[in-house]
C-alpha positions in Angstrom: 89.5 -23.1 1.1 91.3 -23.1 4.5 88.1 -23.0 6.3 86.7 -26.3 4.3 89.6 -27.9 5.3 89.5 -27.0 8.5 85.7 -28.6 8.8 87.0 -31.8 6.9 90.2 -32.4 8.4 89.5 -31.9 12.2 92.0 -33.9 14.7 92.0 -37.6 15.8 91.6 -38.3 19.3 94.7 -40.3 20.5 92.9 -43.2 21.2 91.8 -43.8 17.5 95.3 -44.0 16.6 96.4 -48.1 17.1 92.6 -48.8 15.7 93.3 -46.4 12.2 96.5 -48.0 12.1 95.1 -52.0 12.7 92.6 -51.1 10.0 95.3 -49.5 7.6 97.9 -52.6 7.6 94.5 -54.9 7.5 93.4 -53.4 4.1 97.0 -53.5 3.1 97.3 -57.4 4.2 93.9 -58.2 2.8 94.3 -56.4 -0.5 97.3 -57.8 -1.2 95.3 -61.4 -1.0 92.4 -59.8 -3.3 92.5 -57.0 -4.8 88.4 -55.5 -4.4 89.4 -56.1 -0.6 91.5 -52.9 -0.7 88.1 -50.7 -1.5 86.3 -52.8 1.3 89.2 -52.2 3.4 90.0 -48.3 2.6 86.3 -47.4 3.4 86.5 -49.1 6.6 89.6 -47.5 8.3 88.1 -44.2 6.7 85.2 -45.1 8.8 87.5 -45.8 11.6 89.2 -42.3 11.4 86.1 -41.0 11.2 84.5 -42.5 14.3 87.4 -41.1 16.3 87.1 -37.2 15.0 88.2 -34.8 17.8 86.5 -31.3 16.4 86.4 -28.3 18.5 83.1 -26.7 19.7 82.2 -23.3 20.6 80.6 -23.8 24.1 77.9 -20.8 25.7 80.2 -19.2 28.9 77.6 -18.5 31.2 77.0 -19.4 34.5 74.3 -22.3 35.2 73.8 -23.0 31.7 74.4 -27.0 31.5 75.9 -28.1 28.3 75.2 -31.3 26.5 78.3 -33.9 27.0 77.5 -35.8 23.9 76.4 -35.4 20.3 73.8 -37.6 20.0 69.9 -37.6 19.8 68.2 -36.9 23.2 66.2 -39.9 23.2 64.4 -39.6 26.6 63.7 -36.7 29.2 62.2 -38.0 32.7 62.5 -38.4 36.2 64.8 -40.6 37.9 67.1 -41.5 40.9 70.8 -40.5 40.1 73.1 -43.5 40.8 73.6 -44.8 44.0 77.5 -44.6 43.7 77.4 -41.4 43.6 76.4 -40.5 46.8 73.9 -37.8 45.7 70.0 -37.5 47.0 67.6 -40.5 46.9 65.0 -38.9 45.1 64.1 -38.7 41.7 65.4 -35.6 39.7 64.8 -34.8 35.9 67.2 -37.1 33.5 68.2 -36.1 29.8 69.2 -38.9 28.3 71.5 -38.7 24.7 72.1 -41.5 22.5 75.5 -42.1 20.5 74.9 -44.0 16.9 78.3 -45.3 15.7 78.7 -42.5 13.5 78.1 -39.7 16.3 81.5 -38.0 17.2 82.2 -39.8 21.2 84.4 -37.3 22.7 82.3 -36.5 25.7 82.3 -33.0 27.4 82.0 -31.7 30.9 78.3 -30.4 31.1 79.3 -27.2 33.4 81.6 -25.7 35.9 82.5 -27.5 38.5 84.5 -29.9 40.8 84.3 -33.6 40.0 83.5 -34.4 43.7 83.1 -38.0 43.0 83.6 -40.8 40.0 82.4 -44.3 40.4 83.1 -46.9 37.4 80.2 -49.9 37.8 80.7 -53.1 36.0 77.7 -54.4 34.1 75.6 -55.8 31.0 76.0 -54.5 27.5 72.4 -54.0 26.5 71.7 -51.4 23.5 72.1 -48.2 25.2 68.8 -46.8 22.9 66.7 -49.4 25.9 65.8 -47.2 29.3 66.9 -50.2 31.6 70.5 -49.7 29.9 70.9 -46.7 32.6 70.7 -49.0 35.7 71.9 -52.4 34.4 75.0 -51.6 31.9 78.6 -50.7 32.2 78.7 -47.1 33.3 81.3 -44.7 34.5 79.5 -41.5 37.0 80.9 -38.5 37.2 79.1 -35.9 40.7 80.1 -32.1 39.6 79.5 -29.3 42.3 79.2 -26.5 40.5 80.4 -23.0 42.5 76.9 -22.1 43.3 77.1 -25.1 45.2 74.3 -27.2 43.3 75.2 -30.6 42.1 75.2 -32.2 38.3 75.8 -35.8 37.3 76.9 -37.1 33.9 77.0 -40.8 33.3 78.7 -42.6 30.8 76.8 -45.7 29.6 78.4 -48.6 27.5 76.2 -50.0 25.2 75.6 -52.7 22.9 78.9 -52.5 20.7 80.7 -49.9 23.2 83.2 -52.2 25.2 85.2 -49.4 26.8 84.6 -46.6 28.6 88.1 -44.1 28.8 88.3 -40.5 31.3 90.5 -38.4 30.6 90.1 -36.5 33.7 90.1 -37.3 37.9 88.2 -37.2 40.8 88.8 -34.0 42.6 89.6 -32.3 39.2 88.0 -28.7 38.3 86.6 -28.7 35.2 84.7 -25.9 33.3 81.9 -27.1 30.5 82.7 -28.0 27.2 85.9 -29.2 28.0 86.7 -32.8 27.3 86.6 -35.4 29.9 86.7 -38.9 27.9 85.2 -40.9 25.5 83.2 -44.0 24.9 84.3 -46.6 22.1 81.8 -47.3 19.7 78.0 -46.7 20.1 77.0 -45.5 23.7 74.4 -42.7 25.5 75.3 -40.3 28.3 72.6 -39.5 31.1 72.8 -36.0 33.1 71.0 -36.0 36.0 69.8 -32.4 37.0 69.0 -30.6 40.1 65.5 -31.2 41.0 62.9 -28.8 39.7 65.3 -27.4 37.0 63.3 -27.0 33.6 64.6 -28.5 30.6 65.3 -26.5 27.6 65.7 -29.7 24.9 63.2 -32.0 23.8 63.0 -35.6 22.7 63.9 -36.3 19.5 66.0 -33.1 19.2 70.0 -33.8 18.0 72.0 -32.2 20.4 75.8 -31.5 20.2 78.4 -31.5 22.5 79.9 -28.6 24.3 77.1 -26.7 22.0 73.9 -27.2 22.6 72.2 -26.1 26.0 70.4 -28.5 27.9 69.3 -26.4 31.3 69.8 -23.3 33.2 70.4 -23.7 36.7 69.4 -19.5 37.2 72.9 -18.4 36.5 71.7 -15.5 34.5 69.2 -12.8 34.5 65.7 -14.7 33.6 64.1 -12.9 30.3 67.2 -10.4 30.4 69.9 -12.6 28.7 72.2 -10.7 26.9 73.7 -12.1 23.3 75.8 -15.2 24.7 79.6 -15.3 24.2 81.2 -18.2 23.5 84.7 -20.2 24.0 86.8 -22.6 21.6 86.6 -26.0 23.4 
């Protein structure tokens, strides 16, 4: 029984707090009016509390392996130019890119071990995030990660159509190790990592990946064809 409640009743990230309240006193105000309004309301600001889960992951501790940031379908997998903001190569490297629907859980996770060598926040549209341009044109906050092999990762956080707010919990110059949180995006979004070039991809389109979880690459931390069972960390 613990452990249902435990899977039903994970924590709220802090940031959900003033919106579950605003939503709370709104049914109130708006039920008090009429009553039906206090079902229409009480589902909403369940939504709302909903949207704003926090759950823990149990996140692969190997070396090289890079971790999904986001929960999310990986919508597309293909070659592109990492922002310019970031300072990295101008050349094309292989891009995963994972789509956030409105019910996906949009804590967003550090994708491997590393030192945040550079972020860069860019101003820009609000096109649905599901539309390839989205990556160059919208909102977006970047994140450059060295990891101690000395090979260089980028996660970017894309705003999208609804998404109006793009929050990092974490700094420039920070070490960070994957699966551990590093912000959040408000309300329907996508994350790109951009990955050394030539590394192989170990997700495909169309597959539901989770963050902190699932494993999207393996930059040849570990013996190839010799892996031992993984362990895993609480994250």
């Amino acid at each position: 029984m613990q452990d249902v409640l435990k899977s039903v009743l994970v924590p709220i990230h802090r940031e959900g707090l003033a919106f579950i309240a605003l939503f709370a006193i709104g049914t109130i105000v708006l039920g008090l009016l009429w009553t039906p309004l206090f079902v229409v309301g009480g589902v909403l600001t369940a939504w709302c509390a909903y949207f704003f889960r926090d759950p823990d992951r149990v996140t692969p501790v190997r070396a090289g392996l890079v971790i999904s940031p986001a929960d999310g379908v990986v919508q597309r997998i293909t070659e592109a130019k990492p922002p310019e903001e970031l300072g990295m190569a101008d050349r094309a490297v292989p891009r995963v890119s994972i789509f956030m629907n409105v019910f996906d859980v949009h804590v967003n996770r550090a994708p491997i071990d590393g030192t945040i060598l550079k972020m860069h926040y860019r101003p820009g549209k609000f096109l649905n995030a599901s539309l390839d341009k989205a990556s160059t044109d919208n909102e977006r906050l970047g994140y450059r990660i060295e990891t101690p092999g000395e090979k260089e990762v980028a996660m970017v956080q894309i705003a999208g159509l609804v998404a109006r707010r793009i929050l990092a919990d974490v700094e420039q110059g920070d070490d960070v190790v994957a699966g551990e949180r590093v912000g959040m995006i408000r309300f329907g979004s996508r994350v790109d990592v951009f990955l050394p070039r030539g590394t192989p991809v170990l997700v495909c389109e169309g597959q539901r990946a989770v963050a902190g979880e699932t494993v999207l690459a393996d930059l040849g931390g570990g013996p190839r064809g010799k892996e031992k069972m993984r362990k895993g960390a609480v994250r």
